[in-house]
PDB file of N, H, CA, C and O in Angstrom:
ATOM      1  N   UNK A   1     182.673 -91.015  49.373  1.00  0.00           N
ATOM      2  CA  UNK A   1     181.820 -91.503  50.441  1.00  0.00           C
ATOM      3  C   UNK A   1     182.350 -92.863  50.893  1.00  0.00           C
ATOM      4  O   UNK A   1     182.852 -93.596  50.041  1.00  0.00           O
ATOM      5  N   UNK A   2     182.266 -93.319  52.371  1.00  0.00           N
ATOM      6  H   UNK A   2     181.858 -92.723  53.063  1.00  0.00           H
ATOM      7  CA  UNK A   2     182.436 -93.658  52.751  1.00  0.00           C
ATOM      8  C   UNK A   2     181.753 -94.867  53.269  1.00  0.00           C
ATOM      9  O   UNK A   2     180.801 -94.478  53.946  1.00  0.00           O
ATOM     10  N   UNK A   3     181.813 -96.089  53.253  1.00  0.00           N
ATOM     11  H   UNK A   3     182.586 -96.405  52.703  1.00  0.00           H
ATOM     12  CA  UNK A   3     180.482 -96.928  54.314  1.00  0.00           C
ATOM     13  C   UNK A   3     181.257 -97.906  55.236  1.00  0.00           C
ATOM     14  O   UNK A   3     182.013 -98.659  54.622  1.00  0.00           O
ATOM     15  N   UNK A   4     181.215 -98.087  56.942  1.00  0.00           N
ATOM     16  H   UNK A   4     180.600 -97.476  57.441  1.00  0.00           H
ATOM     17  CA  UNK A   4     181.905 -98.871  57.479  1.00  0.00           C
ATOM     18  C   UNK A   4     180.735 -99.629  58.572  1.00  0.00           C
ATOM     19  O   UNK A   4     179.801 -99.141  59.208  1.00  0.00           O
ATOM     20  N   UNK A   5     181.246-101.006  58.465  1.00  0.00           N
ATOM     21  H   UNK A   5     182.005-101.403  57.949  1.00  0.00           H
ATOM     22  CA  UNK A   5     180.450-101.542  59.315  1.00  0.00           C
ATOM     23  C   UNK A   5     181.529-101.517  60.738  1.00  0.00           C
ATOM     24  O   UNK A   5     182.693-101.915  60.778  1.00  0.00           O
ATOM     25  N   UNK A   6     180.445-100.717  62.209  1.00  0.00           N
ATOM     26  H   UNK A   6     179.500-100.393  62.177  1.00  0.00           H
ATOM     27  CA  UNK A   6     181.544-100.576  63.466  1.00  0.00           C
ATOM     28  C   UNK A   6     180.227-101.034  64.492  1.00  0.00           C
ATOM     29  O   UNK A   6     179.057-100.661  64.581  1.00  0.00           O
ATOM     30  N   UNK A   7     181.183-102.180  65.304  1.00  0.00           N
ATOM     31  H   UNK A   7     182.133-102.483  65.231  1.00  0.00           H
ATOM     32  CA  UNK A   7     180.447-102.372  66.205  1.00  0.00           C
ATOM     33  C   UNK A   7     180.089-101.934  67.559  1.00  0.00           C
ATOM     34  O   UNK A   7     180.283-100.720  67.634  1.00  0.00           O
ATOM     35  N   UNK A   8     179.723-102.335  68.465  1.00  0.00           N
ATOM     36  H   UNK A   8     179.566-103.320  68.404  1.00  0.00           H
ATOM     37  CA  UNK A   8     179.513-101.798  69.546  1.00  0.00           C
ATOM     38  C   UNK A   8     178.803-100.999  69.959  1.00  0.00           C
ATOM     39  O   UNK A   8     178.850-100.635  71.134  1.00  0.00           O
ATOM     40  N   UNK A   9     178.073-100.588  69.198  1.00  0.00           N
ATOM     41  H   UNK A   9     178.035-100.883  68.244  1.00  0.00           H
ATOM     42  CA  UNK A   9     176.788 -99.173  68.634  1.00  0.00           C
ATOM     43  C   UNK A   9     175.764 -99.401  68.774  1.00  0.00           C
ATOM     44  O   UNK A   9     175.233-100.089  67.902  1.00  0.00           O
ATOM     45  N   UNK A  10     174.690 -98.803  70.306  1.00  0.00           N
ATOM     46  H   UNK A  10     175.121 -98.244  71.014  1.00  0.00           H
ATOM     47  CA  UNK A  10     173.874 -99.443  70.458  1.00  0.00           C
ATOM     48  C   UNK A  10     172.758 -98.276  71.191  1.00  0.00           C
ATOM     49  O   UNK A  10     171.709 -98.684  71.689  1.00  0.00           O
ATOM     50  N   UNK A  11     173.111 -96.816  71.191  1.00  0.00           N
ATOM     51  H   UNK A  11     173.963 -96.484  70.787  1.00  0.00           H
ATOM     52  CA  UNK A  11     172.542 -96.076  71.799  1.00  0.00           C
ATOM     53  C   UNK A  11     172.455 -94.416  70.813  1.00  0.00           C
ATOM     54  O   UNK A  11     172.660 -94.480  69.601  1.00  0.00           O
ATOM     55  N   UNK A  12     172.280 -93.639  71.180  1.00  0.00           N
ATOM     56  H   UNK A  12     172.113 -93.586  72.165  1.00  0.00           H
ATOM     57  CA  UNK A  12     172.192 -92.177  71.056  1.00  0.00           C
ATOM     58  C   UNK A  12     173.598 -91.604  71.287  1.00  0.00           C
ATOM     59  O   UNK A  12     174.340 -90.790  70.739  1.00  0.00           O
ATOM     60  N   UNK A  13     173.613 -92.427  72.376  1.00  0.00           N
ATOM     61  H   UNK A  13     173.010 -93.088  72.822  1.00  0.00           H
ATOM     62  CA  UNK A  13     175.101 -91.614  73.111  1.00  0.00           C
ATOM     63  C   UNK A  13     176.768 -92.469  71.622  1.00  0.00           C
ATOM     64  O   UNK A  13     177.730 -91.916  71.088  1.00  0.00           O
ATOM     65  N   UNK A  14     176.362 -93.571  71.577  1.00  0.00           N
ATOM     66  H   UNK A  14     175.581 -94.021  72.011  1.00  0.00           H
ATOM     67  CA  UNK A  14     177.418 -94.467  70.387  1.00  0.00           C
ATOM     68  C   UNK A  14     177.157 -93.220  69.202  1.00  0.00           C
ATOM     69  O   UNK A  14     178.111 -92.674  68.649  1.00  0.00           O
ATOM     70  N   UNK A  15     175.989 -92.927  68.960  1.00  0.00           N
ATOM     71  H   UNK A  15     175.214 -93.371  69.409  1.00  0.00           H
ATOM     72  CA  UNK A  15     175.977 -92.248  67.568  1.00  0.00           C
ATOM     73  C   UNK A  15     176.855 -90.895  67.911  1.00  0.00           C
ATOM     74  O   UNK A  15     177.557 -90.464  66.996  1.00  0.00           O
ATOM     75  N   UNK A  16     176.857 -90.324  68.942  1.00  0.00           N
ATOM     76  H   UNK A  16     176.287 -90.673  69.685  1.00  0.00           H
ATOM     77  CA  UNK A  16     177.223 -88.857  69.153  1.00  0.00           C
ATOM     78  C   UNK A  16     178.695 -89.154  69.065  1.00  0.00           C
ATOM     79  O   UNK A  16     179.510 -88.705  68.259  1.00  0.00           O
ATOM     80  N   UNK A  17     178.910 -90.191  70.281  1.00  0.00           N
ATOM     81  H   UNK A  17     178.247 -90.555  70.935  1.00  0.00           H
ATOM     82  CA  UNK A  17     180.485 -90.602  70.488  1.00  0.00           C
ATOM     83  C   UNK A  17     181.372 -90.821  69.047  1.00  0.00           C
ATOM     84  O   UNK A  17     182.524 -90.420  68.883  1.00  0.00           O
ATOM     85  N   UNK A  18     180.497 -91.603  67.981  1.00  0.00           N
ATOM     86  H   UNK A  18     179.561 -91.929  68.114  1.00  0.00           H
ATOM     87  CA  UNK A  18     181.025 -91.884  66.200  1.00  0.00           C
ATOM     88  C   UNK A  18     181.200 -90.739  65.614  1.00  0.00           C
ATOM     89  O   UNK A  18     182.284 -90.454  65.105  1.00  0.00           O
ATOM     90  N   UNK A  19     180.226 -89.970  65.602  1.00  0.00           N
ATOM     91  H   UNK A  19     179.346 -90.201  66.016  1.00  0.00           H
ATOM     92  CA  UNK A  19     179.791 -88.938  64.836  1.00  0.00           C
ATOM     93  C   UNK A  19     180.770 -88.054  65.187  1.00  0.00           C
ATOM     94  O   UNK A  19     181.228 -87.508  64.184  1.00  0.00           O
ATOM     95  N   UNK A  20     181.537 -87.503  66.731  1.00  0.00           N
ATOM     96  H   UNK A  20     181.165 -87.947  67.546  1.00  0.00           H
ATOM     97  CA  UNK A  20     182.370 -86.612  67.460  1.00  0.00           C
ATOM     98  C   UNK A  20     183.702 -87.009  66.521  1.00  0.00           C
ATOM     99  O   UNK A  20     184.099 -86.362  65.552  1.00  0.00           O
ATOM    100  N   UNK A  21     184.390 -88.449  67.148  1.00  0.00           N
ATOM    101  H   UNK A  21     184.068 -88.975  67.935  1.00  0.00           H
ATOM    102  CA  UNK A  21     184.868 -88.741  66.184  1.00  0.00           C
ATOM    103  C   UNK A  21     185.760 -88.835  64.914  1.00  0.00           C
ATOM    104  O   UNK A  21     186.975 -88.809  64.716  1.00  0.00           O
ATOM    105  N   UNK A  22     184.685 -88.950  64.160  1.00  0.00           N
ATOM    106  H   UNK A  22     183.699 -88.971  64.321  1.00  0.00           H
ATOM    107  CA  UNK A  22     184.979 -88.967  62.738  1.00  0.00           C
ATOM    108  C   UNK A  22     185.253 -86.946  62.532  1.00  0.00           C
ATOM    109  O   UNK A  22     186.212 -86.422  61.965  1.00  0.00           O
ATOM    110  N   UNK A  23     184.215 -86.310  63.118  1.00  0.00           N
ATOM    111  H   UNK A  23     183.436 -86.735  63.579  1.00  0.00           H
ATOM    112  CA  UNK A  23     184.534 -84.745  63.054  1.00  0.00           C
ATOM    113  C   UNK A  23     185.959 -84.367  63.598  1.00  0.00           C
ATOM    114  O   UNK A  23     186.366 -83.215  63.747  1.00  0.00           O
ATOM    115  N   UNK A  24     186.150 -84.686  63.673  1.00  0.00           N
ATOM    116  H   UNK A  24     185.818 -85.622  63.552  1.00  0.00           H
ATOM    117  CA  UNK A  24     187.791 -84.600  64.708  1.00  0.00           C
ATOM    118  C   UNK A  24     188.534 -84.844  63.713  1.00  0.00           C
ATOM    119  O   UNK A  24     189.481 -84.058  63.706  1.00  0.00           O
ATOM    120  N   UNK A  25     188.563 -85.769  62.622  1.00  0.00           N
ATOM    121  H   UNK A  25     187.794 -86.408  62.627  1.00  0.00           H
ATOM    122  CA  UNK A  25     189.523 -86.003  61.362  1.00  0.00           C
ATOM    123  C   UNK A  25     189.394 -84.961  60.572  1.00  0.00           C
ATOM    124  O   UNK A  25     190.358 -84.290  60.204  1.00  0.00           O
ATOM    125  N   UNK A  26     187.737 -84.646  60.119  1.00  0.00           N
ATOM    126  H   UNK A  26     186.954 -85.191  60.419  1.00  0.00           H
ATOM    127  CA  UNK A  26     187.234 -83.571  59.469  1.00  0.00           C
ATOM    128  C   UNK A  26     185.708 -82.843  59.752  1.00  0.00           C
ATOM    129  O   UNK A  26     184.626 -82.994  59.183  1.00  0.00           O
ATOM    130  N   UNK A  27     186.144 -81.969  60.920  1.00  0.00           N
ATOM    131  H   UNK A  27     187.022 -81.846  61.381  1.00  0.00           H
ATOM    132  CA  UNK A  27     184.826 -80.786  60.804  1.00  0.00           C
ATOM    133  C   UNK A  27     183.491 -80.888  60.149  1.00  0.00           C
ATOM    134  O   UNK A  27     182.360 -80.697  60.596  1.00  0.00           O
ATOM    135  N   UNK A  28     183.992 -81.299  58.781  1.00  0.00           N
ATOM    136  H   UNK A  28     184.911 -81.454  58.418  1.00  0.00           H
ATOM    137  CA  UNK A  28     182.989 -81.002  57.948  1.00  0.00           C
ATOM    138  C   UNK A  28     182.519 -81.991  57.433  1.00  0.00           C
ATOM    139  O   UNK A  28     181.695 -81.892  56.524  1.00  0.00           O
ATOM    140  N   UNK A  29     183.014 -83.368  57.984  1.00  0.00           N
ATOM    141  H   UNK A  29     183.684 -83.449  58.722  1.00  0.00           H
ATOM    142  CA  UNK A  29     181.976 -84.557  57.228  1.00  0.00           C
ATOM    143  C   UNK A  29     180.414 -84.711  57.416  1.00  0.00           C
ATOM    144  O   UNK A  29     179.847 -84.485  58.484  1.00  0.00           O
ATOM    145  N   UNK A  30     180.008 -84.977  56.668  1.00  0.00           N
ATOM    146  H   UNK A  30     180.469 -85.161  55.800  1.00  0.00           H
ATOM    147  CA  UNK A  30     178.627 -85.104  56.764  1.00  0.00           C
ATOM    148  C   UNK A  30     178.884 -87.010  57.296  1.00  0.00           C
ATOM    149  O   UNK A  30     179.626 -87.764  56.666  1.00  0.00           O
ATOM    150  N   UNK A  31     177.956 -87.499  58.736  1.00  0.00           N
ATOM    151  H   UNK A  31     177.353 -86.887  59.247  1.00  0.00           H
ATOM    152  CA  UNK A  31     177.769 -88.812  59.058  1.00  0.00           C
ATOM    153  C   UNK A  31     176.663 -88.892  59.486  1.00  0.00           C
ATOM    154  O   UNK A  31     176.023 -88.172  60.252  1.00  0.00           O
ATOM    155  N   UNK A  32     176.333 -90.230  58.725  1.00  0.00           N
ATOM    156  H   UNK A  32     176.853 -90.815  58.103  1.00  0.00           H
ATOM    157  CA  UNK A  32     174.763 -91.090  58.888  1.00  0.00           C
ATOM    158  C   UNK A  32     175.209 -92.261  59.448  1.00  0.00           C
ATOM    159  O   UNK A  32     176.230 -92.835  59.071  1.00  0.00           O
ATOM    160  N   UNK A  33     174.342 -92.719  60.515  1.00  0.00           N
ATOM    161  H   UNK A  33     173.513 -92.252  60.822  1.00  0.00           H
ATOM    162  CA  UNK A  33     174.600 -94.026  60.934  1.00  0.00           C
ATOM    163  C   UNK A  33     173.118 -94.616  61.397  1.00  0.00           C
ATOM    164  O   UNK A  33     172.100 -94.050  61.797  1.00  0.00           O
ATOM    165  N   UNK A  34     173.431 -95.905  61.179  1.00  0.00           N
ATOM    166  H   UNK A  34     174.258 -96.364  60.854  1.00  0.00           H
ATOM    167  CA  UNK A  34     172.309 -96.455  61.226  1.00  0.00           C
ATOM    168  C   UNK A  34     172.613 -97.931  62.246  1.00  0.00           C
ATOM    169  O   UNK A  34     173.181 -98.986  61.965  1.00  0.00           O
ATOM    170  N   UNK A  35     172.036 -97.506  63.364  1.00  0.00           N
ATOM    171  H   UNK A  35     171.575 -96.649  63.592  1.00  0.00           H
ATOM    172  CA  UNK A  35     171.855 -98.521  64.783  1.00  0.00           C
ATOM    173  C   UNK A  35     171.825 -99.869  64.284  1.00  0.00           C
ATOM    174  O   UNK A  35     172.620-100.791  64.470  1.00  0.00           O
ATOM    175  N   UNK A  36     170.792 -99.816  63.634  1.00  0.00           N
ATOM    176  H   UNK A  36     170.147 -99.067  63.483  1.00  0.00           H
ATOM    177  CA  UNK A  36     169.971-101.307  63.263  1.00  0.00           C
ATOM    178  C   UNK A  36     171.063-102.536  62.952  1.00  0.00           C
ATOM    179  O   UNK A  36     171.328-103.577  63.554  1.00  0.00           O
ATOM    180  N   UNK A  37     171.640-101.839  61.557  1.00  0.00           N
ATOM    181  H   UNK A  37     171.425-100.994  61.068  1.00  0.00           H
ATOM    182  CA  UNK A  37     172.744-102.629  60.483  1.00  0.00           C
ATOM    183  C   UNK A  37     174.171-102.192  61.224  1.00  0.00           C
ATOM    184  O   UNK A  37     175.088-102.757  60.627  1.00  0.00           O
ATOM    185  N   UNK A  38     174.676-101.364  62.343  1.00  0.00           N
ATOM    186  H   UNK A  38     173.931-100.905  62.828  1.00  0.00           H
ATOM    187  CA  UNK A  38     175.820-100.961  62.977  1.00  0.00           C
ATOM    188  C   UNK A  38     176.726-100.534  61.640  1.00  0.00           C
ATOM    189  O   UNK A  38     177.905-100.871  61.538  1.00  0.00           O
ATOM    190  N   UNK A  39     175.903 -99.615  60.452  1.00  0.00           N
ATOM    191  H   UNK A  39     174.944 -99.341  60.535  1.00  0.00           H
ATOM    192  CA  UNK A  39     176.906 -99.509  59.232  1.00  0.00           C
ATOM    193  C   UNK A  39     176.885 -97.502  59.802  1.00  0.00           C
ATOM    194  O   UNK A  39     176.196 -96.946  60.657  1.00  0.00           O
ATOM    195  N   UNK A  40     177.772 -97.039  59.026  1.00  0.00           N
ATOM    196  H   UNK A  40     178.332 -97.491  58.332  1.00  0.00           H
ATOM    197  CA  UNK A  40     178.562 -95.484  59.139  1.00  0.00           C
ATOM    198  C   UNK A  40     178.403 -95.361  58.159  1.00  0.00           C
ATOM    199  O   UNK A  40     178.590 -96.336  57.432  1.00  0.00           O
ATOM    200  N   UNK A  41     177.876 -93.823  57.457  1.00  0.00           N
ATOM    201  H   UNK A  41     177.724 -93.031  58.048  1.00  0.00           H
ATOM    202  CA  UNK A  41     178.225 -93.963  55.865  1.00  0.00           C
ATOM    203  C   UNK A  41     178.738 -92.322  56.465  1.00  0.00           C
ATOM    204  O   UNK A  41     178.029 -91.469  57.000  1.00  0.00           O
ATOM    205  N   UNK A  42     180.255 -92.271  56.141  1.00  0.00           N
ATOM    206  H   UNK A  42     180.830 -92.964  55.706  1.00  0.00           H
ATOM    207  CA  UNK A  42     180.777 -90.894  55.747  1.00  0.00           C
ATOM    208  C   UNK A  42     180.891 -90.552  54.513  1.00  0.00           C
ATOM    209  O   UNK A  42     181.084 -91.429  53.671  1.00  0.00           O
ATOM    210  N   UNK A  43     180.767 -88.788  54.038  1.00  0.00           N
ATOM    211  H   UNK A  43     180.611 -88.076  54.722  1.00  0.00           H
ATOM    212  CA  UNK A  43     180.806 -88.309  53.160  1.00  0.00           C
ATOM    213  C   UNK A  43     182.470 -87.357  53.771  1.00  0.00           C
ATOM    214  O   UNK A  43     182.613 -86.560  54.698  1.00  0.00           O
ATOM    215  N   UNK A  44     183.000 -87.649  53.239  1.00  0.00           N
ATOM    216  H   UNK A  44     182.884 -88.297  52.486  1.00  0.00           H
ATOM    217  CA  UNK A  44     184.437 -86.654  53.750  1.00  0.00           C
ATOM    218  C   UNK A  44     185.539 -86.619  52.706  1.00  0.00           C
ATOM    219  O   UNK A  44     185.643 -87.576  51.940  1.00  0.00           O
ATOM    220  N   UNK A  45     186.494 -85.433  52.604  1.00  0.00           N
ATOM    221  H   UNK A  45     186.410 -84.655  53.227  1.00  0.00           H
ATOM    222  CA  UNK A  45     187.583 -86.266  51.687  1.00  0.00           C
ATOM    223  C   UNK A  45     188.796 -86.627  52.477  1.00  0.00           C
ATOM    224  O   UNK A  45     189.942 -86.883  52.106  1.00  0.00           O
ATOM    225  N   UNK A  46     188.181 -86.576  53.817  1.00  0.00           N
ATOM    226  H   UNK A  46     187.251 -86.369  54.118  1.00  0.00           H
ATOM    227  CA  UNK A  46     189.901 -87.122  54.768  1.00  0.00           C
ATOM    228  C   UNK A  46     189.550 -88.324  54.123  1.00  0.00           C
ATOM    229  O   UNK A  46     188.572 -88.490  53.393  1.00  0.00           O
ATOM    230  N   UNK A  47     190.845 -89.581  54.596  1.00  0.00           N
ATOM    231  H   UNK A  47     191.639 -89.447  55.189  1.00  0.00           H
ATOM    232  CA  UNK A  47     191.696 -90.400  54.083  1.00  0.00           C
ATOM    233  C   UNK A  47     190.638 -91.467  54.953  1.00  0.00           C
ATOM    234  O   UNK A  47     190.345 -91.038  56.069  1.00  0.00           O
ATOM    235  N   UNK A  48     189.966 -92.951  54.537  1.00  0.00           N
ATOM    236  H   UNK A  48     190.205 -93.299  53.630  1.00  0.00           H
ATOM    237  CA  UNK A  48     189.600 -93.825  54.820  1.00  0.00           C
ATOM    238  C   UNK A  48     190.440 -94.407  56.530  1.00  0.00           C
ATOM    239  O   UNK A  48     189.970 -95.054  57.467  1.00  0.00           O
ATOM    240  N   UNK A  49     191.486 -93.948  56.357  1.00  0.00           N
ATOM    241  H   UNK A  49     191.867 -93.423  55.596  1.00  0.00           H
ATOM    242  CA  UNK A  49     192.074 -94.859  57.172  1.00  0.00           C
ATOM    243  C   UNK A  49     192.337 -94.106  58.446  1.00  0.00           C
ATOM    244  O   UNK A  49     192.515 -94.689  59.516  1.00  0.00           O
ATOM    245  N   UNK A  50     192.363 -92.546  58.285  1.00  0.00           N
ATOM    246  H   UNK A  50     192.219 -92.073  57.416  1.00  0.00           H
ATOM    247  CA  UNK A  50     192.118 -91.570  59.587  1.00  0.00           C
ATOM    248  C   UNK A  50     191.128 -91.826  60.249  1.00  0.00           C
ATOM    249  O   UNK A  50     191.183 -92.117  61.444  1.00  0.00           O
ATOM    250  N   UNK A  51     189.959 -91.750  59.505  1.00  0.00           N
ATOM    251  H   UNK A  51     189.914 -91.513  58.534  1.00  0.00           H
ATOM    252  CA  UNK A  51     188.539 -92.333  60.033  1.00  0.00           C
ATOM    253  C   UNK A  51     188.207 -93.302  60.923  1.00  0.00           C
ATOM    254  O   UNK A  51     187.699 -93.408  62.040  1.00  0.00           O
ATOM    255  N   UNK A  52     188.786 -94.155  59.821  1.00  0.00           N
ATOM    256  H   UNK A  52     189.199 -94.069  58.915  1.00  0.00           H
ATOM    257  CA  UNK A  52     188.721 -95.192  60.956  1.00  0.00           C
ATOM    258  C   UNK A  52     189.406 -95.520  61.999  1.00  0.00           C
ATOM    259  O   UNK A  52     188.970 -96.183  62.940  1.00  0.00           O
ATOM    260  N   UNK A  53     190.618 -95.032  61.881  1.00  0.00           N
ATOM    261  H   UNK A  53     190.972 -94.493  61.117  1.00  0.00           H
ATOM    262  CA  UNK A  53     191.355 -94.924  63.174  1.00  0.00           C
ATOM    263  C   UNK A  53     190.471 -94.385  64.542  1.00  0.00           C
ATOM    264  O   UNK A  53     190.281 -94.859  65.663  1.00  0.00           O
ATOM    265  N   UNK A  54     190.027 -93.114  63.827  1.00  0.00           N
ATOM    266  H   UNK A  54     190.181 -92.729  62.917  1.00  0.00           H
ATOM    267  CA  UNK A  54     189.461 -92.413  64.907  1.00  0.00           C
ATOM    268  C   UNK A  54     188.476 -92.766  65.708  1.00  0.00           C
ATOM    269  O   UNK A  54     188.437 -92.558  66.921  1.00  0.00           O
ATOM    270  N   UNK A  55     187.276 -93.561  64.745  1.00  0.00           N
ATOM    271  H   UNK A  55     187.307 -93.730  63.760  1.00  0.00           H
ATOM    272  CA  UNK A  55     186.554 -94.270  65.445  1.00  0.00           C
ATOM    273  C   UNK A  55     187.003 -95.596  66.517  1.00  0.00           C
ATOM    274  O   UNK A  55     186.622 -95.905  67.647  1.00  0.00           O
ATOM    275  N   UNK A  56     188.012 -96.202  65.547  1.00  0.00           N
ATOM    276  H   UNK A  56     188.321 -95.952  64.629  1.00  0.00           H
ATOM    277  CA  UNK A  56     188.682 -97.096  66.628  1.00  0.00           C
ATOM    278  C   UNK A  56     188.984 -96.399  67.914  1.00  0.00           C
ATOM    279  O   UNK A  56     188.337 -96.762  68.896  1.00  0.00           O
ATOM    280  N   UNK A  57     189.591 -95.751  68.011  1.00  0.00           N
ATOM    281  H   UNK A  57     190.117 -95.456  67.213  1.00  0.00           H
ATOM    282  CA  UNK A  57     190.211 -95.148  69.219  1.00  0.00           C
ATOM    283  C   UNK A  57     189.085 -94.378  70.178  1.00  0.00           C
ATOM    284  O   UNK A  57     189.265 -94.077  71.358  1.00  0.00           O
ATOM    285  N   UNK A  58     187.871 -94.127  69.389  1.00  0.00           N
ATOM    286  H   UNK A  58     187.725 -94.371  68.430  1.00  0.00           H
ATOM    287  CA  UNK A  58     186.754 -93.871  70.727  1.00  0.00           C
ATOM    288  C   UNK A  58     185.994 -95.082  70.699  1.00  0.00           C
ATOM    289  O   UNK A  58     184.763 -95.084  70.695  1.00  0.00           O
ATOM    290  N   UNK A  59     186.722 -96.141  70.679  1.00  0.00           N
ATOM    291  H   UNK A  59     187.722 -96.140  70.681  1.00  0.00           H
ATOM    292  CA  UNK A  59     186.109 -97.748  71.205  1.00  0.00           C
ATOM    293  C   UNK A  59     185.194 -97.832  70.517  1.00  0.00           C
ATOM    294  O   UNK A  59     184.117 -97.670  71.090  1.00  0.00           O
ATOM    295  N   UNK A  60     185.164 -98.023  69.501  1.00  0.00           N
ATOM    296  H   UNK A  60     186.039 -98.154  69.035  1.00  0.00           H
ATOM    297  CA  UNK A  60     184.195 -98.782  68.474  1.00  0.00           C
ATOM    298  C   UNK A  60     184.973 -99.526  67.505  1.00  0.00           C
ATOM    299  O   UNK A  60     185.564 -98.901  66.625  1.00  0.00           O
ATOM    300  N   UNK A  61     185.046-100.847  67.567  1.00  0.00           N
ATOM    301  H   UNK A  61     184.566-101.355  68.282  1.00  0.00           H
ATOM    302  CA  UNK A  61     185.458-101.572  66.144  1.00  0.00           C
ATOM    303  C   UNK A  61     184.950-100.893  65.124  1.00  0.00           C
ATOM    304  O   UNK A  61     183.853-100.334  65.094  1.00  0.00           O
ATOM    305  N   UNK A  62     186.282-100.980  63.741  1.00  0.00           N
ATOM    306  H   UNK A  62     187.172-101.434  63.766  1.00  0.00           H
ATOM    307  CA  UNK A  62     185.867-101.319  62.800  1.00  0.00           C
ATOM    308  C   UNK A  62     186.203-102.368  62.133  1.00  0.00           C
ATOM    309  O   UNK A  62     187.351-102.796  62.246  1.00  0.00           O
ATOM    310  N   UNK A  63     184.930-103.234  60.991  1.00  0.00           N
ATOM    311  H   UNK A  63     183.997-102.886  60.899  1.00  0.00           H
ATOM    312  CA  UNK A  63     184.663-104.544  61.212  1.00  0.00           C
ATOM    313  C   UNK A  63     185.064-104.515  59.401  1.00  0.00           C
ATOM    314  O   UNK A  63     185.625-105.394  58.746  1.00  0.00           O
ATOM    315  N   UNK A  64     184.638-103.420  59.030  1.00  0.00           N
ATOM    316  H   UNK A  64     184.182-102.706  59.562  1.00  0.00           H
ATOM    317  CA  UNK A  64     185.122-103.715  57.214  1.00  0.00           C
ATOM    318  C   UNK A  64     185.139-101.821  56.953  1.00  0.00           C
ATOM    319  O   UNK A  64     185.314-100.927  57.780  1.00  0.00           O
ATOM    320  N   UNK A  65     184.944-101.769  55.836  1.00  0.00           N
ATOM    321  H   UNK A  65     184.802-102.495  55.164  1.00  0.00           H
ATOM    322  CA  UNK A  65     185.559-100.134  55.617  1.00  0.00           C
ATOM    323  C   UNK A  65     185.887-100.211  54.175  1.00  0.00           C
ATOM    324  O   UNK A  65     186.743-100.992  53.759  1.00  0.00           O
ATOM    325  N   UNK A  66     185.157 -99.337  53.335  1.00  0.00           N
ATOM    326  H   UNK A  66     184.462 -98.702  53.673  1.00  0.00           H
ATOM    327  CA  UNK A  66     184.993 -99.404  51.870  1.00  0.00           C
ATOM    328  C   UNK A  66     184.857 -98.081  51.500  1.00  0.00           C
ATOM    329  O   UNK A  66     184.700 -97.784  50.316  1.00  0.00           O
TER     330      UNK A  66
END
């Protein structure tokens, strides 16, 4: 599991856009995100750093990644 703090996340549409995403690395991750704290918690076994790429690249910082 995964937890990343990404900014820029501020709607319904940010969660779908993250959530799309991160599925794009792997289908099958399970993602929770939470508006409030702008934190991601993936469950996946792709690679930390695909992830976050991916989210980077649909314009969302990522700010830390653990």
């Amino acid at each position: 599991m995964y937890q990343l703090q990404v900014e820029n996340m501020s709607c319904g549409h940010c969660v779908g856009s993250v959530t799309k995403a991160v599925q794009g690395v792997d289908p099958a991750a399970q993602v929770q995100i939470d508006l409030a704290s702008k934190r991601v918690t993936v469950e996946s076994p792709a690679e930390l750093g695909a992830i976050s790429a991916a989210i980077v690249e649909a314009g969302y910082p990522v700010t830390s990644a653990q």
